[in-house]
ZAMARGU-4260 file (C-alpha; in steps of 0.2 Angstrom, whole numbers, plus 5000, padded with zeros to 4 digits):
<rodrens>
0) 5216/4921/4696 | 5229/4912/4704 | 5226/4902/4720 | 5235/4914/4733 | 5225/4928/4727
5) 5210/4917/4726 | 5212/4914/4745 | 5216/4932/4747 | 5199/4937/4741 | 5189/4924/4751
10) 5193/4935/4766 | 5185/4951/4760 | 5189/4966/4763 | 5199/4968/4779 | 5188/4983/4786
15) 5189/4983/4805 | 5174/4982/4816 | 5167/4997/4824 | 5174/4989/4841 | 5191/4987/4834
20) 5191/5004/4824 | 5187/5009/4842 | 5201/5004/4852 | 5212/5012/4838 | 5203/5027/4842
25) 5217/5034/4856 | 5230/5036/4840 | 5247/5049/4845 | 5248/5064/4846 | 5253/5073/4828
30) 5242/5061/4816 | 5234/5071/4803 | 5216/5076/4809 | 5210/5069/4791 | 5217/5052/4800
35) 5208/5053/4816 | 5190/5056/4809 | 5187/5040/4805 | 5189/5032/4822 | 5179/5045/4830
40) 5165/5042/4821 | 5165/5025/4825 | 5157/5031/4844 | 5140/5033/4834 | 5135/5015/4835
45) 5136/5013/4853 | 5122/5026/4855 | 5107/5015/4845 | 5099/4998/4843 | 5109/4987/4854
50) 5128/4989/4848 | 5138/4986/4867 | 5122/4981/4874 | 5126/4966/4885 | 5110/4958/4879
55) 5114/4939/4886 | 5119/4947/4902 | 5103/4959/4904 | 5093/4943/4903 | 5100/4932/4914
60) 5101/4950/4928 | 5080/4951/4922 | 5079/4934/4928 | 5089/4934/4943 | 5078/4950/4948
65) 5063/4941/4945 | 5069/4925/4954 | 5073/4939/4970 | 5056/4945/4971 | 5045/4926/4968
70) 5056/4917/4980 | 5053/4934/4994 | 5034/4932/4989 | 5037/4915/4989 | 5042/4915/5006
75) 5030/4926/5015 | 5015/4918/5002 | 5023/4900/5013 | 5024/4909/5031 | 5005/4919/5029
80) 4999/4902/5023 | 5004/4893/5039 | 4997/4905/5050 | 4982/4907/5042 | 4980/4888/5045
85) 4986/4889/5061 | 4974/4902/5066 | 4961/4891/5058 | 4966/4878/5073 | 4966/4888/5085
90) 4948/4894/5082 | 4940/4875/5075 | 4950/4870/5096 | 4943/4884/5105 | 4928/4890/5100
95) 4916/4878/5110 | 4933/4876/5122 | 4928/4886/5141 | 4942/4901/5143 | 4950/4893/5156
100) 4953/4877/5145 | 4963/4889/5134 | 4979/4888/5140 | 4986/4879/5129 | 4986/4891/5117
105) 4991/4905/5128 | 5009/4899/5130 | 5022/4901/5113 | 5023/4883/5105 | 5040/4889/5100
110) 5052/4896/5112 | 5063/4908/5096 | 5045/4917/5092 | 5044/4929/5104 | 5059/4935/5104
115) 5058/4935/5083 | 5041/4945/5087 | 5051/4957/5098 | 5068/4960/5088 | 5061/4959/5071
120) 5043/4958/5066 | 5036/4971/5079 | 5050/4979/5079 | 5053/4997/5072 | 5068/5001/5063
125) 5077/5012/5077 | 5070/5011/5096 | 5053/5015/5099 | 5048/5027/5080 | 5039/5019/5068
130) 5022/5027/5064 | 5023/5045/5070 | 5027/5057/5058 | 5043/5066/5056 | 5039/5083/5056
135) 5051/5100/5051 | 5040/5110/5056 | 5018/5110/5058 | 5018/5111/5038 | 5033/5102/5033
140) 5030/5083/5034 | 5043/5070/5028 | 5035/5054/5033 | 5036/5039/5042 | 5050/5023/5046
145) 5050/5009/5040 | 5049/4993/5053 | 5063/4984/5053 | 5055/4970/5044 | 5051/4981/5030
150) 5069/4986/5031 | 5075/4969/5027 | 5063/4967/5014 | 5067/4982/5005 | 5086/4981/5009
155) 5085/4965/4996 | 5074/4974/4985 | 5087/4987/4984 | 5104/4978/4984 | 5102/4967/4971
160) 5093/4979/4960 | 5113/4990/4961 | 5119/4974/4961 | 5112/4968/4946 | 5115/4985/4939
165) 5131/4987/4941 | 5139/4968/4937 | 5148/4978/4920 | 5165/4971/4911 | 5175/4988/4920
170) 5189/4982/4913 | 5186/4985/4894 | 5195/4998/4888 | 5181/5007/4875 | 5172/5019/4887
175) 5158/5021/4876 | 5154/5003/4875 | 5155/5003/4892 | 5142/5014/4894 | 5131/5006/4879
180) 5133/4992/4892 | 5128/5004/4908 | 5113/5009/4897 | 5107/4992/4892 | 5105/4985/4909
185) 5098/5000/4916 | 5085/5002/4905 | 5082/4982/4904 | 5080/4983/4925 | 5071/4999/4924
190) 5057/4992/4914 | 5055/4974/4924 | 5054/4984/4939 | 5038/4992/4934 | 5029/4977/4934
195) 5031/4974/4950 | 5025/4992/4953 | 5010/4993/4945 | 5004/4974/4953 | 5007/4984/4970
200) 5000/5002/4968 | 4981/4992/4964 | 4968/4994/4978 | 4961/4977/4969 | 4980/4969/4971
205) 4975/4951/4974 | 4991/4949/4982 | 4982/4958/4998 | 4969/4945/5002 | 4981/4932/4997
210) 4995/4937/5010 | 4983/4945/5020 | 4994/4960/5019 | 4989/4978/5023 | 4987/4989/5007
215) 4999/5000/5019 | 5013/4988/5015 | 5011/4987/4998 | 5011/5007/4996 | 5027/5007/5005
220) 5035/4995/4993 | 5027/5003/4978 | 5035/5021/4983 | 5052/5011/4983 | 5049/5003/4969
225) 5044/5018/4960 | 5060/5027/4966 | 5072/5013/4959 | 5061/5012/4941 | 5065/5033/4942
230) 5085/5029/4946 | 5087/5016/4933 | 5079/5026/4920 | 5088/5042/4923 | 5104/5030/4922
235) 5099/5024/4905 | 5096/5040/4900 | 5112/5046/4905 | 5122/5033/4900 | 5114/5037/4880
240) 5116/5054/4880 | 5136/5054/4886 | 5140/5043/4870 | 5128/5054/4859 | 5136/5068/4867
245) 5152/5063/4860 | 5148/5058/4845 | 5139/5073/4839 | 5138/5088/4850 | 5125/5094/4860
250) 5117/5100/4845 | 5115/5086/4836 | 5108/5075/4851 | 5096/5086/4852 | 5093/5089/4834
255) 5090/5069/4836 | 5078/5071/4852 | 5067/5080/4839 | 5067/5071/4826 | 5068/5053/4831
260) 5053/5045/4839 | 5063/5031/4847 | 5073/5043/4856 | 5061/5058/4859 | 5048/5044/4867
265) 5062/5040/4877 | 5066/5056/4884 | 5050/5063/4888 | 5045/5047/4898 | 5061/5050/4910
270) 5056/5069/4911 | 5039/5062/4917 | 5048/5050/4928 | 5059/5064/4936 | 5042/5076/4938
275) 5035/5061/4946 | 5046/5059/4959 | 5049/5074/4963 | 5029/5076/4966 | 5030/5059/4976
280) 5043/5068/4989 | 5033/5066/5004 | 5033/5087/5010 | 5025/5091/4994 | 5013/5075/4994
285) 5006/5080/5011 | 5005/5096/5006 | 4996/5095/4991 | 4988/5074/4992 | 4975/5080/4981
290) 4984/5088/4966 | 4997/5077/4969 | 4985/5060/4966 | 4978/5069/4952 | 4995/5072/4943
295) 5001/5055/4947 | 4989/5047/4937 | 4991/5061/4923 | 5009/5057/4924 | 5010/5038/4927
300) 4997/5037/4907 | 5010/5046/4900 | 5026/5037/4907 | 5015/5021/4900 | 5014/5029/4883
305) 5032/5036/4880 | 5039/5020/4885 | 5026/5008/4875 | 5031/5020/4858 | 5050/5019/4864
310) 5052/5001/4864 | 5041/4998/4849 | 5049/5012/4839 | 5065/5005/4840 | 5076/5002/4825
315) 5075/4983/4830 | 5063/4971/4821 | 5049/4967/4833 | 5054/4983/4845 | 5063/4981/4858
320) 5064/4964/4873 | 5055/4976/4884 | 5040/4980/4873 | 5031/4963/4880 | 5030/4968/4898
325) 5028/4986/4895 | 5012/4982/4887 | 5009/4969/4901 | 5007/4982/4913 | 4997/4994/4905
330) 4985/4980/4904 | 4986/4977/4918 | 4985/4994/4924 | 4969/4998/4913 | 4961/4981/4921
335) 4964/4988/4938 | 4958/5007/4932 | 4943/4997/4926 | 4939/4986/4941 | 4938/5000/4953
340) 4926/5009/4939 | 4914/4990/4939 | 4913/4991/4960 | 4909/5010/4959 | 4894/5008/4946
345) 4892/4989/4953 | 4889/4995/4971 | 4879/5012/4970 | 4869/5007/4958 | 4852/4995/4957
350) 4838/4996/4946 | 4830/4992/4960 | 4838/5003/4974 | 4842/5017/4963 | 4858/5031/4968
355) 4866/5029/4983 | 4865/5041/4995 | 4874/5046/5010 | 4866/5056/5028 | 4879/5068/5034
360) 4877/5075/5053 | 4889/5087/5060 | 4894/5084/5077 | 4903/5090/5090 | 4923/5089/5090
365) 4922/5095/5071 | 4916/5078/5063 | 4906/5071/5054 | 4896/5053/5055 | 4891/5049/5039
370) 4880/5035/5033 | 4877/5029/5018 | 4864/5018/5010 | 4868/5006/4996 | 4857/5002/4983
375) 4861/4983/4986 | 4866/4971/4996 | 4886/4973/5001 | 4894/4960/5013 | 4906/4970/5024
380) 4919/4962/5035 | 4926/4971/5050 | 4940/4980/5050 | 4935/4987/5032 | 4938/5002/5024
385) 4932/5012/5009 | 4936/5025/4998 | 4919/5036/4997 | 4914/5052/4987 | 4901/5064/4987
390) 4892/5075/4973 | 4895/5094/4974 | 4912/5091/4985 | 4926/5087/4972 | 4918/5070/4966
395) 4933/5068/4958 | 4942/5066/4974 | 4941/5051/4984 | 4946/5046/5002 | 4948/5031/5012
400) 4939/5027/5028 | 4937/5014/5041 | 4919/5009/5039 | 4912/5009/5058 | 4894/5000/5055
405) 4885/4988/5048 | 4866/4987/5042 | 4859/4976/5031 | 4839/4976/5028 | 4833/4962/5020
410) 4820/4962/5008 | 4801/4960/5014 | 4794/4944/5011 | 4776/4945/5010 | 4774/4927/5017
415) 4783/4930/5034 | 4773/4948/5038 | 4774/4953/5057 | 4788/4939/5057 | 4805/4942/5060
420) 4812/4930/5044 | 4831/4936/5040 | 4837/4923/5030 | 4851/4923/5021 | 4841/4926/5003
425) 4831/4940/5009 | 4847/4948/5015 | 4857/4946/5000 | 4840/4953/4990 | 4840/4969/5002
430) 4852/4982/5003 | 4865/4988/5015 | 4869/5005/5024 | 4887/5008/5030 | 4892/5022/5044
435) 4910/5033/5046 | 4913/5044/5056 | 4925/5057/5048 | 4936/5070/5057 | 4937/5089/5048
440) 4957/5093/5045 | 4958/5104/5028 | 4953/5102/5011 | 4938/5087/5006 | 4933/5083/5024
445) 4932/5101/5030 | 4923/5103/5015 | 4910/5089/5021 | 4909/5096/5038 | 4907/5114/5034
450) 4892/5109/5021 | 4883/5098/5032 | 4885/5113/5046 | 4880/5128/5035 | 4860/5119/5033
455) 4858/5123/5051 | 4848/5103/5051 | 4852/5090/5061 | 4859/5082/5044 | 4859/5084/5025
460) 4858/5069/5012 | 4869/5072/4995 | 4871/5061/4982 | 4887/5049/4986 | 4897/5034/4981
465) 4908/5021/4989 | 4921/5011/4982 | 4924/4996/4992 | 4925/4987/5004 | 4944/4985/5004
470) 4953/4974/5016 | 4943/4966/5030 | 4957/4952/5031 | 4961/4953/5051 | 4950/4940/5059
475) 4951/4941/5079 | 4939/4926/5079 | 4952/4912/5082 | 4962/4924/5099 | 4953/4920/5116
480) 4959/4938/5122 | 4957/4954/5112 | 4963/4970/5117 | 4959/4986/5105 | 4965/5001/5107
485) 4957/5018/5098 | 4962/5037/5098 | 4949/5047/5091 | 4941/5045/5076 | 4950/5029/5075
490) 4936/5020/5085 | 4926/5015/5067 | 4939/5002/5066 | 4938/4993/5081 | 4920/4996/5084
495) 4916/4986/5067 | 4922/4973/5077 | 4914/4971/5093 | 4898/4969/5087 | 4901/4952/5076
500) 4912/4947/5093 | 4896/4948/5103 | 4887/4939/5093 | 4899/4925/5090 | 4902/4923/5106
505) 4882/4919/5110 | 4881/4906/5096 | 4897/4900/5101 | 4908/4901/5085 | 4922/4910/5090
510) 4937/4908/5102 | 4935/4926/5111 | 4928/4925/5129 | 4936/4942/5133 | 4938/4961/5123
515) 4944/4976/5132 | 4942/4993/5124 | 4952/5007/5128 | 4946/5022/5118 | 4955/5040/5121
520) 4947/5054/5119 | 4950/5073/5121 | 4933/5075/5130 | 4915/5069/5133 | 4906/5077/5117
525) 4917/5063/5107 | 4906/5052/5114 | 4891/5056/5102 | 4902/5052/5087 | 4897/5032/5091
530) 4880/5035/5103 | 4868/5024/5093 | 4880/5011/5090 | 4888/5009/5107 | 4869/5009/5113
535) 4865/4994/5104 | 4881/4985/5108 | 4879/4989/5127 | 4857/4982/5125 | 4868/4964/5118
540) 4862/4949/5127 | 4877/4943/5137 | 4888/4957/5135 | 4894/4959/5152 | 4903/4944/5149
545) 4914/4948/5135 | 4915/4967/5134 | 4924/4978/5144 | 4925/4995/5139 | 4938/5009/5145
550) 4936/5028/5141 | 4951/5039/5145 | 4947/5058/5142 | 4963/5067/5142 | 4952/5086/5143
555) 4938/5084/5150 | 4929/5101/5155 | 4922/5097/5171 | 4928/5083/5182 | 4909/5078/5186
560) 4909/5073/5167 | 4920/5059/5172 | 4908/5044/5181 | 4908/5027/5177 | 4892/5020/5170
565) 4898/4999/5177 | 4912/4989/5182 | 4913/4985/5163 | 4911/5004/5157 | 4925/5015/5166
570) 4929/5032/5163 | 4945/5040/5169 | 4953/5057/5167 | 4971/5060/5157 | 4980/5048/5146
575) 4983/5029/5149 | 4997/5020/5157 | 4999/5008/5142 | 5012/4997/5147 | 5003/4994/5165
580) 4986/4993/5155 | 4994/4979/5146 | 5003/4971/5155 | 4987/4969/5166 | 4977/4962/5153
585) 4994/4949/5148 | 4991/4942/5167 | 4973/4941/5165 | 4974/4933/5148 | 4962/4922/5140
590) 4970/4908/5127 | 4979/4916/5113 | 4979/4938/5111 | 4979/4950/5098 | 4982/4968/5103
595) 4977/4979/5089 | 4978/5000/5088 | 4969/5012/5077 | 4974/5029/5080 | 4988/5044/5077
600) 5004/5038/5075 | 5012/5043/5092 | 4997/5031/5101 | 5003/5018/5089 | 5020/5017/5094
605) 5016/5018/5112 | 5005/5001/5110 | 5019/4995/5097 | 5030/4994/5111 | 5020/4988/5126
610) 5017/4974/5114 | 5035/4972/5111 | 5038/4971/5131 | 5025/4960/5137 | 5033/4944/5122
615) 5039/4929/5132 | 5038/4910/5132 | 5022/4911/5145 | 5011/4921/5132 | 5008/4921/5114
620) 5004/4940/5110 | 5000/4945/5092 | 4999/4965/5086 | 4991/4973/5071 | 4991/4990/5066
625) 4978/4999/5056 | 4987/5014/5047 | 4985/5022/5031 | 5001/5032/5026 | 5004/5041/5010
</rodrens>
């Protein structure tokens, strides 16, 4: 062979790419169909494995996604961290500091917060709405707003997600590749923003205690989240099936669906995505919270599967990138799954103690004040809640609640009989009761009611379990000046916290010299929900000093009803004048205040905004909300 031809051969043979071949594909009109089948053919590829896939690209978007979300967690981690050691001053300053040697923390150290306070982190997203519902119509509920801080937060979220999707070559000419690009960053950003979703959606998140954020917060994000994950996938999806489209017909895609596992494992995860969200729209979830939580985890197992067996099915060695987080998640998920099911069994459980079990009395107003004994010892901070069920009313549902009071009994020690000994061992050796009262709306806590009413007792005992205690992480022991506002039922939040404020203000190791609480009810009956407890408050040494108590009863029966007990227990007739209330309390002001509301959302907003109005450089006003949204 001569040396030209030797050169020749070296080359191999001059078959062009599928790329190339391609590009060729747009031949004039009047070549012989014979001629153009061989370029058509060539779209296949750009519907498997990773042929067009922008795989450099989809990394470096993965990590500029990832890099979005540490440095925002990054930055509220920093911020919560300060103020937690902040708050930690205030208290270690104040707490054996007279009230009126607490003005120093009355007034704003810096003269930009109030007004960030105001315009941005109190602040809902569009004047005054943020917590009440939007209602069509009395059975048609689609939800809440966002504050405007969680609309910042969330706008970044959801820009740099489009534009990290959506940062293509638009300029190539091959369409298909195109969309085998479209479809490889879509899928890639579909599957790192589950795990994201799945840290948020646990109860047991340990971002919560960390940030000392509201699981309220994180479920908002987590809906968002979920919707994006839903988009991106349907996008992927899309972007596949319009180049197997082309490339063989409807019919054979589907004949392909079938029989490929890679690709069927693909499609029924999306399909499960789709049904998920339209479940998670919020008119059917309100409508149907029960079926819909059972169907979301039904759904979310199956999501978890399709998309484990798609990634590891792929014709890749070692799967697909993704197949590492994917099952990353699940763990993670499972662990979560598991933890709860360890507290459940851990908490209402003793070989000791036995079962829990819960004392259900009907009272007046259609509500219920349950109490439950644990088996155990369980310590329980204020402004706790609990997810609780009860055997014989759907014990596969459970609910959150605000747990009101606090019992502990210690264990008796023979040694110290006819001596009261409650140390801190015989505690932790005893167990623990813990009390809700729970208004009767529809389904499980009409259920409750209607059980508990039908004995004809003055209460029944079932067989119950609680899972918790969840948060707990607002401490009102560094503020001079508490204010808490409760509508309804949503006094067992903020009657867990007057007790241990009593009592820390006799041993004198808290910063609060003063509490106001304003409670709204519709009439006197409600009174009875918290009877026993508000008793034993009121029978506190040095109460007088600290607690003052306002009752406003917005339909009371007879106006002889309405008498006040003290000039620290007032009752008055109607609704509050909130702003004046406030704005009374803000002149009065003892040190530092933390104004804090439990109660329907319209009440919320109301106290939201008086907050908002009373911000200046003269006082430093904090607010939290207590909210559970779904």
């Amino acid at each position: 062979m001569s040396s030209i031809r030797r050169r020749i051969a070296a080359f191999g043979p001059l078959t062009p790419t599928a790329i190339l071949a391609l590009r060729d594909s747009e031949v004039p009109t009047g070549i012989a169909e014979q001629d153009v089948a061989p370029a058509i053919s060539t779209i296949a590829p750009f519907s498997t494995s990773l042929n067009g896939v922008d795989q450099a690209g989809n990394m470096l978007f993965k990590d500029m996604l990832w890099w979005t979300l540490g440095i925002m967690a990054l930055v509220i981690l920093s911020i919560r961290f300060f103020e937690i050691a902040w708050s930690k001053l205030r208290h270690v300053s104040t707490m054996s500091t007279p009230a009126e040697n607490q003005s120093y923390w009355r007034r704003a150290q810096w003269s930009w917060m109030p007004s960030l306070k105001k315009n941005l982190i109190y602040a809902p997203l569009w004047k005054k709405r943020h917590n009440r519902e939007i209602k069509l119509s009395s059975a048609v509920n689609i939800g809440t707003l966002p504050s405007r801080l969680h609309t910042v937060i969330l706008g970044i979220y959801l820009l740099s997600n489009f534009i990290y999707m959506f940062c293509e070559d638009w300029t190539q000419e091959n369409k298909y590749a195109l969309a085998a690009e479209i479809r490889g960053r879509s899928g890639t950003l579909s599957a790192v923003n589950m795990v994201p979703l799945i840290i948020l959606a646990g109860r047991n998140n340990p971002l919560i205690s960390m940030l000392k954020v509201s699981f309220d917060t994180y479920n908002l994000l987590h809906r968002w989240m979920g919707r994006m994950v839903v988009l991106e996938a349907v996008i992927h999806t899309i972007a596949w099936a319009y180049v197997a489209v082309a490339a063989d017909g409807f019919n054979g895609m589907n004949f392909k669906l079938v029989h490929d596992s890679f690709l069927a494992s693909g499609m029924a995860g999306t399909i499960a995505l789709v049904i998920l969200l339209v479940l998670s729209l919020s008119p059917i979830r309100h409508a149907f919270y029960e079926t819909f939580l059972t169907f979301h985890i039904i759904l979310a197992f199956i999501i978890f599967a399709m998309t484990w067996v798609h990634c590891a099915t792929a014709h890749l060695p070692g799967g697909l990138p993704q197949l590492p987080w994917i099952i990353a998640i699940f763990l993670v998920w499972v662990a979560e799954r598991l933890a709860r099911m360890f507290r459940l069994a851990y908490y209402n459980w003793s070989k000791r103690g036995g079962f829990t079990e819960a004392v259900v009395e009907p009272l007046p107003g259609d509500t219920s004040r349950v109490t439950m004994h644990l088996p155990r010892y369980v310590d329980v901070k204020p402004g706790s809640h609990a997810y609780i069920r009860f055997m014989g009313i759907n014990p596969w549902e459970n609910h959150p609640f605000s747990i009101a009071w606090v019992e502990h009994h210690p264990e008796a020690d023979k040694t110290t009989v006819g001596e009261k000994a409650e140390t801190l061992s015989q505690l932790r050796r005893g167990t623990t009761s813990v009390s809700f009262v729970i208004g009767a709306h529809t389904g499980f806590t009409r259920q409750l009611y209607n059980k508990a009413l039908k004995e004809g007792s003055p209460s029944i005992r079932i067989r119950a379990a609680m899972e918790g205690p969840y948060a707990g992480h607002h401490s009102l022991d560094s503020y001079g000046h508490a204010v808490l506002f409760a509508g309804s039922t949503g006094i067992t939040h903020q009657i867990s916290y007057i007790k241990p404020l009593i009592e820390g203000f006799n041993e004198g190791v808290i910063a609060t010299r003063r509490v106001t609480l304003v409670w709204i009810i519709r009439d006197t009956e409600s009174l009875e929900w918290v009877r026993p407890w508000m008793d034993e408050i009121l029978r506190m040494p040095r109460r007088r000093e600290i607690l003052n108590i306002r009752l406003f009863v917005t339909r009371p029966k007879n106006t002889r009803e309405i008498h006040s007990a003290s000039s620290t227990v007032q009752m008055f007739p109607g609704r509050p004048n909130i702003p004046t209330l406030l704005r009374k309390e803000v002149d009065e002001q003892i040190g530092a205040m933390c104004v804090t509301v439990c109660g329907p959302g319209a009440l919320a907003d109301d106290v939201r905004q008086a907050v908002r109005d009373v911000q200046d450089e003269n006082s430093v006003v904090d607010f939290v909300e207590e909210s559970f949204t779904w």
